[in-house]
N, C-alpha and C positions, 0 to 999 in steps of 0.2 A: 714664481714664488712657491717654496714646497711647506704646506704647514705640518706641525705636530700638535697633535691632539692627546690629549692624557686624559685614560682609561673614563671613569665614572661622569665626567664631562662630557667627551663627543655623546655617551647616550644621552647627555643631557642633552644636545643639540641636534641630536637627529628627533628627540621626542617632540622639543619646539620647533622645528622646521616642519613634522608633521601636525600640531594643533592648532599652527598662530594662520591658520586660513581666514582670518577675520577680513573686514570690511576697510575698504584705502582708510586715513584718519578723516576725521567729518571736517567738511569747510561747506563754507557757503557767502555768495556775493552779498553786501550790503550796495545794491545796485538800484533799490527804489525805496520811495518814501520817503529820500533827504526832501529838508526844508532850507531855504538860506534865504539873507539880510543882510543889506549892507553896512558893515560894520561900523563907522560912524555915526552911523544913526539910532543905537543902542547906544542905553545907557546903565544895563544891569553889567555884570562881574562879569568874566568868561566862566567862573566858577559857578553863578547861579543861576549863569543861562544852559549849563551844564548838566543841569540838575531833570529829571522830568517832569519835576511839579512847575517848574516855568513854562510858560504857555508859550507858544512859536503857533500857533491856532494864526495869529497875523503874517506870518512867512510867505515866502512864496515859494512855492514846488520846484527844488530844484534836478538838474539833472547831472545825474552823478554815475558812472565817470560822465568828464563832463566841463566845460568852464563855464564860467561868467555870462560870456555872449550867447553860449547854446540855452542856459538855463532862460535869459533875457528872452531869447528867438522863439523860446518854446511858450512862454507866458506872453508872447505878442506885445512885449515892452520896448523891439527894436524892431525894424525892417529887415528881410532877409537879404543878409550882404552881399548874397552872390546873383540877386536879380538887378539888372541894369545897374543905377547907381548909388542904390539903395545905400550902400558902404559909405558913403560922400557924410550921408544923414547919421550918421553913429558917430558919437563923440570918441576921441582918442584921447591915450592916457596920457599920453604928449602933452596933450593941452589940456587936459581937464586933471590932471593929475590921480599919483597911484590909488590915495585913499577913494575914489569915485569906484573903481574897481577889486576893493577890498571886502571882503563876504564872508560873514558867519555862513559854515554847513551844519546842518544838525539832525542828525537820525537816530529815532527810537529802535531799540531792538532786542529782542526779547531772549537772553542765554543768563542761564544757572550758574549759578558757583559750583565747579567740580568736585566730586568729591575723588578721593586717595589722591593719589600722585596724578592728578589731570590737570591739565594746562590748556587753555584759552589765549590764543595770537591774535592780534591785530596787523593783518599787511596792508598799506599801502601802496601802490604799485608806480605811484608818476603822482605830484606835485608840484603844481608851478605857480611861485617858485620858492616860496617858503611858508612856514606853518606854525602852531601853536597846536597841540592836541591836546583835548579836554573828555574825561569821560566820571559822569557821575561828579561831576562837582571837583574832580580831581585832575591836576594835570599830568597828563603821559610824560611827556620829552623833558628833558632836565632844561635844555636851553635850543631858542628857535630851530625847524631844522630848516635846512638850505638844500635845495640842490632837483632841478626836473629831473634826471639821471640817474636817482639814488632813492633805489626802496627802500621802504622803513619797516621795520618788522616790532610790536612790543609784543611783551607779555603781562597780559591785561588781565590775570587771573585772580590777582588782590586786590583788585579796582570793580571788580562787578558787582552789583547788587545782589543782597541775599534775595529779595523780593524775586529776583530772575528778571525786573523791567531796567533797559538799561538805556543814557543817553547819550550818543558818541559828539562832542561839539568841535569841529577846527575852522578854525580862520585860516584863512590863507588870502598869502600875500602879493602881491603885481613882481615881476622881475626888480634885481634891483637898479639897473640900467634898463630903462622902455626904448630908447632911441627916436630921434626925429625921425619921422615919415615923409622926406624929401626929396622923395623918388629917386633915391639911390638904391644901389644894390645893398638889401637889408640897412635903408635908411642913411642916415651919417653914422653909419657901422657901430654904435655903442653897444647893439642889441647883444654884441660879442663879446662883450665884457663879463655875462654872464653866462653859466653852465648852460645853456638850453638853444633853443633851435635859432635860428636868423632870418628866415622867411617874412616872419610875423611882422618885422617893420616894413616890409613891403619889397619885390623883385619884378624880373621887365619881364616876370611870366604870374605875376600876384598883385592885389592892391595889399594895406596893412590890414592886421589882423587887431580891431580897436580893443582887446583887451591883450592883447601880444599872448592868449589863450592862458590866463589866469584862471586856475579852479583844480578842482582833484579831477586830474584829466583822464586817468587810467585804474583801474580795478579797486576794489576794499573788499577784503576776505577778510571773516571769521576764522580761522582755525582752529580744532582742539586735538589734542595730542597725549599721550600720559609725559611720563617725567623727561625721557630722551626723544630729541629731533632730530632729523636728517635735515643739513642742508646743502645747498649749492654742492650736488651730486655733479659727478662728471663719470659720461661713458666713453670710451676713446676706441675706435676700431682700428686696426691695420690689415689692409691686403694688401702683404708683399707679391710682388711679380707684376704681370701685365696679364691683364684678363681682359675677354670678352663676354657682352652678355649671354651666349647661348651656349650651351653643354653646362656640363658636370666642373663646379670649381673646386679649385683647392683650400683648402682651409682657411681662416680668416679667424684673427684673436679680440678679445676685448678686454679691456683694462677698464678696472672701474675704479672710484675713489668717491667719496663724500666726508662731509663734516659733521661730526655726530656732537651734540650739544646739550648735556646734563642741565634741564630749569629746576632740577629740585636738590632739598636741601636733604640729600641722603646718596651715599655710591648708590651706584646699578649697573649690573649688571647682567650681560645679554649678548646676542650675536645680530653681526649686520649681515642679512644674504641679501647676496643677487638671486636673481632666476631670469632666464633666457634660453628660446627654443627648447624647452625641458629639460634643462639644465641649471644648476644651482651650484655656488660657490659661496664657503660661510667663513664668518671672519669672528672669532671670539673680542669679547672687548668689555672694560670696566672701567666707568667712568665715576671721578671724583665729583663730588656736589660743587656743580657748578660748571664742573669744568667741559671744556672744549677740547676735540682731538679730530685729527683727522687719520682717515684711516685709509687702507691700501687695500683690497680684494685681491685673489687669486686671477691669474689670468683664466680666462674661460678660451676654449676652443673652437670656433664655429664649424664641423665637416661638412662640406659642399655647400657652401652659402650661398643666399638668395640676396644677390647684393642690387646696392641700389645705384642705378645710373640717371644722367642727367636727361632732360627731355631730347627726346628723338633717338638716343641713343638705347635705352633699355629700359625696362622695368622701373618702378620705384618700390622695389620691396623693404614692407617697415615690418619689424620683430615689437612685440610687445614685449616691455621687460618689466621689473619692480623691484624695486630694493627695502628691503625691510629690516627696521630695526627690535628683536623679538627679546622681549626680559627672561630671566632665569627662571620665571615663575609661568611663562607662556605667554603672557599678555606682550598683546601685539602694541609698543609704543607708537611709531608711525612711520608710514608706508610711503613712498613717491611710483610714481609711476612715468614709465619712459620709453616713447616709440625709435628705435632704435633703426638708423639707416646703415647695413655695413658700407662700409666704402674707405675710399681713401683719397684725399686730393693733394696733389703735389706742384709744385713749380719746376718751369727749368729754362734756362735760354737758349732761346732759338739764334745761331750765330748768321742766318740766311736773311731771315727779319730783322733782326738786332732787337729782339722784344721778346717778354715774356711768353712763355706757354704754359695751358694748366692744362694740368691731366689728372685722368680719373680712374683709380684701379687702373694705373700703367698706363694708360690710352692717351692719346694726345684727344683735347675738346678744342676745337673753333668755337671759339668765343661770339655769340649772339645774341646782345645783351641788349637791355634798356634800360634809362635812367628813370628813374622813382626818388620822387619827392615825401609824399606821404598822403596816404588812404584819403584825408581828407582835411583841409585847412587848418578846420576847428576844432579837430582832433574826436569828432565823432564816428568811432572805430566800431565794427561790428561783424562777425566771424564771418556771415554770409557775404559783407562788403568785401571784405579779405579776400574769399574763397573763388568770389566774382572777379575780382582783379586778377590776381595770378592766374587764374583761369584762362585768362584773357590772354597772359602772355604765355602762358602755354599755345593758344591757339594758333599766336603770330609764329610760331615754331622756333621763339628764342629759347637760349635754353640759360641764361643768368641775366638776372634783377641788381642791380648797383644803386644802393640806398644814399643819398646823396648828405654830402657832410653839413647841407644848411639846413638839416630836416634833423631827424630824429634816432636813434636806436630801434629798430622798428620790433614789434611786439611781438611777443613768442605766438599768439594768431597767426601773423601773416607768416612767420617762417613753420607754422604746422603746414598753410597750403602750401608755402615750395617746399617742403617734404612730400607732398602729396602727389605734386606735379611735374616732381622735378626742375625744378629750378634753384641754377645755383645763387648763391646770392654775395654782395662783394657788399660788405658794412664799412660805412665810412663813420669817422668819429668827427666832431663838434668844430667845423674850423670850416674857413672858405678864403681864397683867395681876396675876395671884394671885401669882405671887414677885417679881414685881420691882418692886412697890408702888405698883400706882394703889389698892387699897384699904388701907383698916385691916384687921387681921385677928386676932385675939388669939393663933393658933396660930404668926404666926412670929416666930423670933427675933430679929430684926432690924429696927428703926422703917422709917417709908416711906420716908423721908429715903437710909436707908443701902440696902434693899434697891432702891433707884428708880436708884443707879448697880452695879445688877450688871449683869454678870459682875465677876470684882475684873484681871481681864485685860482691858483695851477694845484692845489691841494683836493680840491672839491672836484677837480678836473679828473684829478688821478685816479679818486677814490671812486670815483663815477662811473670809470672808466673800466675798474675792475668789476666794480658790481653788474655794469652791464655783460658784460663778459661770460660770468658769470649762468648769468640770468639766459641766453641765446644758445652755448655753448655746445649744447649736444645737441643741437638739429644740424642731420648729415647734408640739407642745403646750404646751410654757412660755409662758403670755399674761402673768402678772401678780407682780411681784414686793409682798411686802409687810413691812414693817418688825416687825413683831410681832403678838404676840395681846394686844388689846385695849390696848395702850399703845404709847407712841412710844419710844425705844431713849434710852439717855444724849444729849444733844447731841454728843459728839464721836463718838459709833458713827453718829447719824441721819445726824448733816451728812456724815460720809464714806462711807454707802449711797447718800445722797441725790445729793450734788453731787460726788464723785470716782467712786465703785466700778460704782456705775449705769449712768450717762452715761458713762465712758469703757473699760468690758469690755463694756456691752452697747448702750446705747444705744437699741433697739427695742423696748421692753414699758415698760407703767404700772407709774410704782413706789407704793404707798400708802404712808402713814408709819403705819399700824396697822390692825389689819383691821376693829374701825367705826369707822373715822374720819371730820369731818363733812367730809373731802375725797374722800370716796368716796359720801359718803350725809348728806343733811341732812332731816330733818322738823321745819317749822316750827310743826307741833300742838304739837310738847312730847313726843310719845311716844317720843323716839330711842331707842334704843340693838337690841341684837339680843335673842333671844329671840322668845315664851317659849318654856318649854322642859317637857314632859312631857303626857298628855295633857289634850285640848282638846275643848270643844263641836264641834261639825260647823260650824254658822253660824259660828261665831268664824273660821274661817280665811277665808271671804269679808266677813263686815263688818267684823274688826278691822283698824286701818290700823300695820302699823309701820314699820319702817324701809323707806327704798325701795331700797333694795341693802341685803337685809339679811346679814350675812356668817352670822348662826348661829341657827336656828328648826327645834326637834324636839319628836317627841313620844316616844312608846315604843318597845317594837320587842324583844318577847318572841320565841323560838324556841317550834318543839311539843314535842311530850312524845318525841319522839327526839332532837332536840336537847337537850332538859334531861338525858336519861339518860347524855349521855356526858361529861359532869361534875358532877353532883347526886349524890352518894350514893344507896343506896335508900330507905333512914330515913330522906333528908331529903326527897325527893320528896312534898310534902305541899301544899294549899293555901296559898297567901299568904295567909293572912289579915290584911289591915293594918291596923294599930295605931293609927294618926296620919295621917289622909288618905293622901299617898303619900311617904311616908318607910320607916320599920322595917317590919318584918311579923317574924310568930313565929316566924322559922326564922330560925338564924346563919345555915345556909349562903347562905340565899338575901337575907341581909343582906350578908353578908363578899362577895357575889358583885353587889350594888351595885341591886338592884329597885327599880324604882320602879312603885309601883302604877297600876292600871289605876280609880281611882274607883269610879264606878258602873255605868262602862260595861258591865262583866261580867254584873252582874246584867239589864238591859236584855233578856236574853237567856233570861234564868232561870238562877236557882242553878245553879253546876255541879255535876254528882255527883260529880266525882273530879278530880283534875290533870288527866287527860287530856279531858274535857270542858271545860275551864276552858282548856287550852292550845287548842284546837280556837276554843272562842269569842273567842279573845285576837288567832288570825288573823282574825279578823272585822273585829275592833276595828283592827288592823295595815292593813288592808287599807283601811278607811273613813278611817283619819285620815291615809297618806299620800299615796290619790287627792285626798281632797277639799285637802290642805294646797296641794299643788303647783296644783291647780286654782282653786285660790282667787285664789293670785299673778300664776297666766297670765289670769285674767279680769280683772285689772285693771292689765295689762301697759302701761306706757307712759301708763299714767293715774297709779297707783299708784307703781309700782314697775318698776327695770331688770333686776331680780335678785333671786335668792332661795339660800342655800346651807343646807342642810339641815345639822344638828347630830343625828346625825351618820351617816355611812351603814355605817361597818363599826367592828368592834371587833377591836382585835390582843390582845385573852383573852376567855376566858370571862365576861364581862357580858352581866348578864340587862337592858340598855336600850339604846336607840340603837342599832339596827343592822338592816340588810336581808340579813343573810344572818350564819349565827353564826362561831364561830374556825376551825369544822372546813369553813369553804364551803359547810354547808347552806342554803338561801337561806330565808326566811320570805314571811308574805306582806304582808310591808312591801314588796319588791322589787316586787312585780308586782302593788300600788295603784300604786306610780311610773309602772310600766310601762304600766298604760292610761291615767294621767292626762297623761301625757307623748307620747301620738302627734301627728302631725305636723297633720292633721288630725282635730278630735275634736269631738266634742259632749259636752256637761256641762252636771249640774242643779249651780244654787246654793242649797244649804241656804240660804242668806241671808233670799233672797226667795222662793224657789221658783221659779225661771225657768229656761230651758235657754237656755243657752249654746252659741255655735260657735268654736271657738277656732280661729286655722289660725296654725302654728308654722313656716310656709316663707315663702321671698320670692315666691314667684309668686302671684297672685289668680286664686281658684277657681272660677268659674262653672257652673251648671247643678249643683248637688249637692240631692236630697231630704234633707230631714231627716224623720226617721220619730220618733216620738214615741210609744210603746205603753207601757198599762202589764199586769200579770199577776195574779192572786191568787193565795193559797196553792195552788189547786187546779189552777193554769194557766193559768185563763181568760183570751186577750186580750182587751185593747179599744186599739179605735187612737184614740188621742188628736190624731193629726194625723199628715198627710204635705205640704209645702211643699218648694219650690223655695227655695234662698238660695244665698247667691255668700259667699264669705268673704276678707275681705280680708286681704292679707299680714300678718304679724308684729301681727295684730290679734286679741281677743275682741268678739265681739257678742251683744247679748241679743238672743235672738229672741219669747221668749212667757213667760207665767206659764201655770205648771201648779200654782197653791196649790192652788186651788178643788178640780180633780180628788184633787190629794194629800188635803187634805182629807175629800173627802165619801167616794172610793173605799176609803182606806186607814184609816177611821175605827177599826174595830172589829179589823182583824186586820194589821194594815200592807198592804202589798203592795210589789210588784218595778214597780220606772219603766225605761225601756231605751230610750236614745236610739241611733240610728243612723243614721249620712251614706252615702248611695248614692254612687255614680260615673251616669254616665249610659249604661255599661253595667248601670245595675241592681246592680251589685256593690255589696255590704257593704263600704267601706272604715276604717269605724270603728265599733266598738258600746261600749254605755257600759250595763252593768247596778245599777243601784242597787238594794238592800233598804232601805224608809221602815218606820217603827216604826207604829205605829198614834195614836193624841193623845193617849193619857197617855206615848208614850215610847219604850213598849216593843217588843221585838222577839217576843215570846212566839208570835204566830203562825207565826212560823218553825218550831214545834215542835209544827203542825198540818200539814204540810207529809205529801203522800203519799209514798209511799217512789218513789224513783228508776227509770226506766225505761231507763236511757243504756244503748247501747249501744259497745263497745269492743274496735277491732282495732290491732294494734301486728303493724309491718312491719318488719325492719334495713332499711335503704337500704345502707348502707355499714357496713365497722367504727369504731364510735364510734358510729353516728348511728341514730335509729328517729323513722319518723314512725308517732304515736299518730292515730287515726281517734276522733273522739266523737259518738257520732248519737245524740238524741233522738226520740223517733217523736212524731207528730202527735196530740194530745191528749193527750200525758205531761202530768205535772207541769213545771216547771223541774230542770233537772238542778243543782243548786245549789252552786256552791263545792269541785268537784273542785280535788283535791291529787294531781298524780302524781309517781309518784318512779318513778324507772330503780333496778332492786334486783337482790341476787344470790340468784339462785333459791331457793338450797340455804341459806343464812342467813338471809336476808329483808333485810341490812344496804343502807343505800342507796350507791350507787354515788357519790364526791364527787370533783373537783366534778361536776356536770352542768349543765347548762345548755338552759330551755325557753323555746320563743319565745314561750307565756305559762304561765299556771299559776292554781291557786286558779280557775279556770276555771268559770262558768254556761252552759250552754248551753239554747237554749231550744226549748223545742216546736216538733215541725218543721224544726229545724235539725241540722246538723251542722258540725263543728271537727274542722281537724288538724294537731296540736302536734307540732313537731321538736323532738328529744332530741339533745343530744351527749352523750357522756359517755366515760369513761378508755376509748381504743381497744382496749389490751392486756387488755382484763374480760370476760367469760366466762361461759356458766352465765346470762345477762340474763333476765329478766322487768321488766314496768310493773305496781309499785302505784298503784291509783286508789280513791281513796275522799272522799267528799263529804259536804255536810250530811245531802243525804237518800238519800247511797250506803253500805253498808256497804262496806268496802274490801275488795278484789278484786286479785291479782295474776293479770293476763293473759301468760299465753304469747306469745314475740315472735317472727314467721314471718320 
């Protein structure tokens, strides 16, 4: 776009462009000091409880953001639902009905009547699930509002107290559909009636949520501003071509747009700029009282940008930018601020797979993704939780997050850290298979027919729908929008995701109409759909073929016996013993808490003697089935398959399945099988056939790498199986050799350990890959011949927060087998959470040594490193 500027004006705007350096517009959280009461149980006005000479002195301290049962949990008026069965004991709104979970909030707070053209906002961020807003005796909203999905923004500048003391009061209301809790998937599906999440009536990976998360669940900002606002700003990047992350790139453009919003009762005025990499584009503009426009900026140039790629792949370079809206008079109206990713992500099919592919700035990505539910049940969100999770799947070396359609819109937080980490993320909108009627199901109330057009709002849905949209839209990890879980939306919700809401708020990212759709993923075997789910043979994840973008494939994903004790009772801390292959087992708690058993696998190992033997063998079992699953996908990457998204990788309670790390952020060793099945460069056996594999997960082609090939017996012994020169080519797997025959005849009688590893052509280990093989009936029993551990172990601070762990094995040791370290407080023994290791569950072999960095909580204290392994008994070292 080329502008024209006339004479006495642009100096107008170059003298504002240089004076308006003021301060972003002031906000500030209204995040403490609410009080609530349960609404029935008043009997003053909303208007006089509004007031602040009305006493709430009898209240109780609520917590905001925040619902009903967090506030309850925190005043010790409930049991904590996510220990043993404590959930059983909370009444549900099912039966005890909405008004029981109906709550005045009320927060004093101290802001002026503006003086000139100054403007005072009230945002709400998330309410569930409708409201009444009262401030100063007066009410805000003309009529209730509706809707968990839809922020609300007033302007509360006529409604404040001269005095400057102010009292913000809302009631909010229960869903308008709560749903039976009848152990259906999200109950007898009503919960889908309304705009908001469907967890909360309870799933076979959740118990219910007894106030289905009623309360202001998400942020309350002040804002002040002068006369003109920015709002829902969009920055849009394009890198034409196909780049790589290293050299010198070619140019990259940005489009930007925002809605600029006259609250006073006079024109004005002024110019909206961007600024990016020091550079600035201005846009003149004059707005009528009142009025709203939206406006268009000049394209900006970026030469040689620092673009942002996904994990493992490159960089995540973010640009600081700001858009300001500057009056004719110099005063700075108000400012946004926006960390900007360049990049670009595209779709395309793959005719070889029959399924989609995304690409990044040109690049084909293999898709290594997890499924996400949401940060935490009860919707208590917090930047550091955020920053801990994604962290986490950063670690497992996924590189996209798929937010699931029974959950939520997830919070501009969690997509700042997969900005951070790179991760892309695939947002699913408000819809599931199980309540909204792609199946039959005898538990819910309502035929397919009727539950196939929920929500009973599609207007509330739409409008939801945009604002979300909105609201996420320029973080360069958003790649993929998708219409629901497992089904396609009403036609008139599809068609205005599809062809209005999509294409003209966003325009840049793949939209899917459901998350396995055959416009995402088609096999023409017949085996479509996603899955399966629980565990699996070891060969099964290399020969069985499923979907080629499969959106959802898990197995188990138990914690240890510290993780079980910090919600398991003592009495119930007991063997599983299961009943029904992997269904019930003999304990409620460990029923109500959602297990799914482990088969045979456990045994494989020998009986365990106790839970904690049984939990110890269960990382085993964790650790075999999520290297070899994701390895399984990447060996037949582009043959098979574009994609893989794991079902599922964290849990927001206490479930004992699906997950690489538990509620409390302790990680298992599901996490770190990801982690070494997912390097960049790797080598890998295929249970399949028994061959090893080179996988190389980068765009550059490798040359000159040895692949070393040894196997161990229980006693240590190596033998080298092979050392060869190979090259590996980009975004490709290759078979190199069969090692049956060896597996075979060496590991007949007691198993033994395979360990592949890729040199550099400094001779450096750049990847290692240790396997344990059973012996040919199965089993792992020789593990349990195994000499006892030699490892030696030094633990240094580097800094506060960080230790690097030292692990040396001497030369004719055994194998150091399956160390677990954890960072602990000396004087407790409790472990330190989160922490975070650059690996874990750790082998080290004869003659070698490892050393493992630790971060953990800076402000902790008192530190020591627990190590204990199969063939270590556990040891806390002192940390130098």
């Amino acid at each position: 776009m080329r502008m024209i500027f006339f004479g006495g004006f642009l100096a107008m705007l170059i003298s504002i462009s240089c004076r308006a350096q003021e301060a972003l517009s002031n906000s500030y959280e209204l995040n403490s000091g609410w009080k609530c009461y349960k609404a029935d149980a008043l009997s003053a006005t909303p208007e006089q409880l509004s007031l602040s000479s009305y006493s709430i002195d009898s209240w109780i301290p609520a917590v905001v953001p925040g619902t009903v049962l967090t506030t309850l949990l925190e005043n010790k008026k409930i049991p904590d639902p996510f220990y043993g069965m404590n959930n059983n004991n909370i009444p549900d709104i099912y039966h005890v009905g909405k008004d029981y979970y109906t709550y005045w909030f009320c927060k004093d707070f101290n802001e002026a009547v503006p003086g000139g053209d100054g403007q005072v906002w009230l945002h709400l961020r998330g309410i569930n699930y409708s409201c009444d807003i009262y401030l100063n005796g007066k009410k805000i909203n003309k009529s209730v509002f509706k809707g968990m999905f839809l922020r609300q923004r007033y302007n509360i500048t006529a409604h404040l107290s001269k005095s400057g003391k102010n009292r913000l009061a809302v009631i909010v209301y229960p869903p308008d559909a709560v749903g039976n809790p009848n152990g259906g998937q999200g109950g007898d599906g009503t919960i889908a009636k309304n705009v908001a999440h469907q967890y909360v009536a309870g799933w076979d990976w959740i118990q219910p949520v007894r106030d289905r998360n009623t309360g202001i669940w998400d942020k309350v900002v002040i804002e002040k501003t002068k006369a003109v606002i920015i709002t829902d700003p969009f920055v849009k990047t394009m890198v034409p071509g196909t780049r790589k992350p290293a050299g010198r790139q070619d140019p990259a453009f940005i489009h930007t747009h925002a809605t600029l919003e006259n609250a006073g009762a006079a024109s004005v005025s002024g110019i909206l700029k961007f600024e990016i990499n020091h550079q600035a584009v201005r846009m003149p503009v004059t707005l009528k009282p009142f009025e709203k426009k939206e406006v268009q900026l000049p394209e900006v140039t970026i030469r040689a940008p620092k673009l942002w790629w996904p994990n493992t792949y490159g960089p995540q370079n973010l640009y600081a930018s700001v858009l300001s809206f500057i009056k004719s008079n110099h005063e700075l109206s108000d400012q946004r601020k926006i960390e900007v990713g360049i990049r670009e992500v595209k779709n395309q099919w793959n005719d070889r797979t029959r399924s989609m592919e995304v690409r990044v700035n040109g690049q084909p990505v293999f898709i290594r993704g997890g499924n996400w539910i949401v940060s935490d049940a009860m919707l208590r969100f917090s930047d550091e939780r955020y920053n801990a999770e994604v962290r986490f799947h950063r670690d497992m070396g996924l590189n996209l997050i798929r937010v699931w359609g029974g959950a939520l819109t997830e919070r501009p937080e969690f997509y700042k850290a997969c900005d951070a980490y790179g991760l892309l993320v695939m947002q699913d909108f408000w819809g599931s298979g199980d309540c909204n009627g792609r199946w039959m199901d005898p538990k819910k109330l309502d035929d397919q027919w009727t539950r196939r057009n929920y929500p009973d709002d599609h207007p509330l849905f739409i409008e939801s729908a945009a604002d979300m949209i909105k609201m996420i839209r320029n973080h360069p990890s958003l790649a993929i929008w998708c219409g629901g879980n497992e089904i396609v939306l009403p036609p008139d919700i599809f068609r205005a995701l599809k062809d209005s809401l999509i294409p003209e708020l966003d325009g840049t990212r793949w939209f899917i109409d459901y998350s396995n759709s055959d416009s995402m993923s088609y096999n023409a075997l017949g085996n479509n759909g996603d899955g399966p789910y629980g565990i699996q043979t070891l060969p099964y994840f290399w020969n069985h073929r499923t979907w080629p973008f499969n959106s959802e494939i898990g197995s188990v994903g138990m914690g240890d016996i510290t993780s079980l004790r910090r919600f398991i009772p003592e009495e119930n801390l007991v063997l599983p013993a299961e009943k029904v292959r992997t269904e019930a087992v003999n304990d409620s708690v460990w029923t109500y808490h959602k297990y799914i058993g482990y088969g045979k696998s456990i045994e494989a190992y020998g009986a365990p003697e106790n839970l904690e033997d049984f939990a110890n063998k269960v990382q085993l079992v964790n650790y075999d089935q999520y290297r070899t699953l994701i390895e399984g996908f990447i060996g037949h990457q582009w043959d098979w398959y574009t994609g893989v998204i794991i079902w599922k990788t964290q849990n927001p309670w206490t479930a004992l399945r699906g997950q690489m790390y538990d509620y409390y952020l302790d990680p298992n060793a599901c996490l770190y099988g990801l982690h070494t099945g997912n390097q960049p460069l790797h080598g890998m056996f295929n249970f399949g056939d028994s061959s090893v594999y080179i996988a190389n997960n980068t765009w550059e082609k490798k040359d000159n790498l040895m692949l070393v090939v040894k196997t161990f017996d229980m006693e240590g012994k190596e033998h080298l199986v092979t050392q060869v020169f190979c090259e590996a080519i980009p975004q490709n797997a290759k078979r190199i050799m069969s090692v049956k025959e060896v597996v075979r005849t060496m590991g007949a009688t007691g198993g033994l350990f395979l360990t592949i590893q890729l040199l550099d052509v400094n001779k450096t280990v750049i990847d290692e890959n240790t396997y344990w093989l059973p012996d040919q009936e199965g089993n792992y029993t020789g593990l349990n011949k195994m000499p006892a551990s030699r490892l030696k172990i030094r633990c240094k601070k580097t800094t506060d927060g960080s230790i690097n762990v030292m692990l040396e094995n001497p030369e004719g040791a055994p194998l150091a087998f399956f160390n677990r370290l954890s960072v602990i407080n000396r004087r407790t023994g409790q472990r330190l959470l989160p922490a975070f290791y650059s690996d874990n569950y750790i082998t080290v072999l004869p003659g070698t040594q490892k050393t493992i960095q630790i971060s953990y909580p800076e402000a902790a204290s008192d530190i020591a490193v627990s190590v204990f392994g199969w063939n270590l008994k556990e040891q806390q070292m002192p940390v130098n």
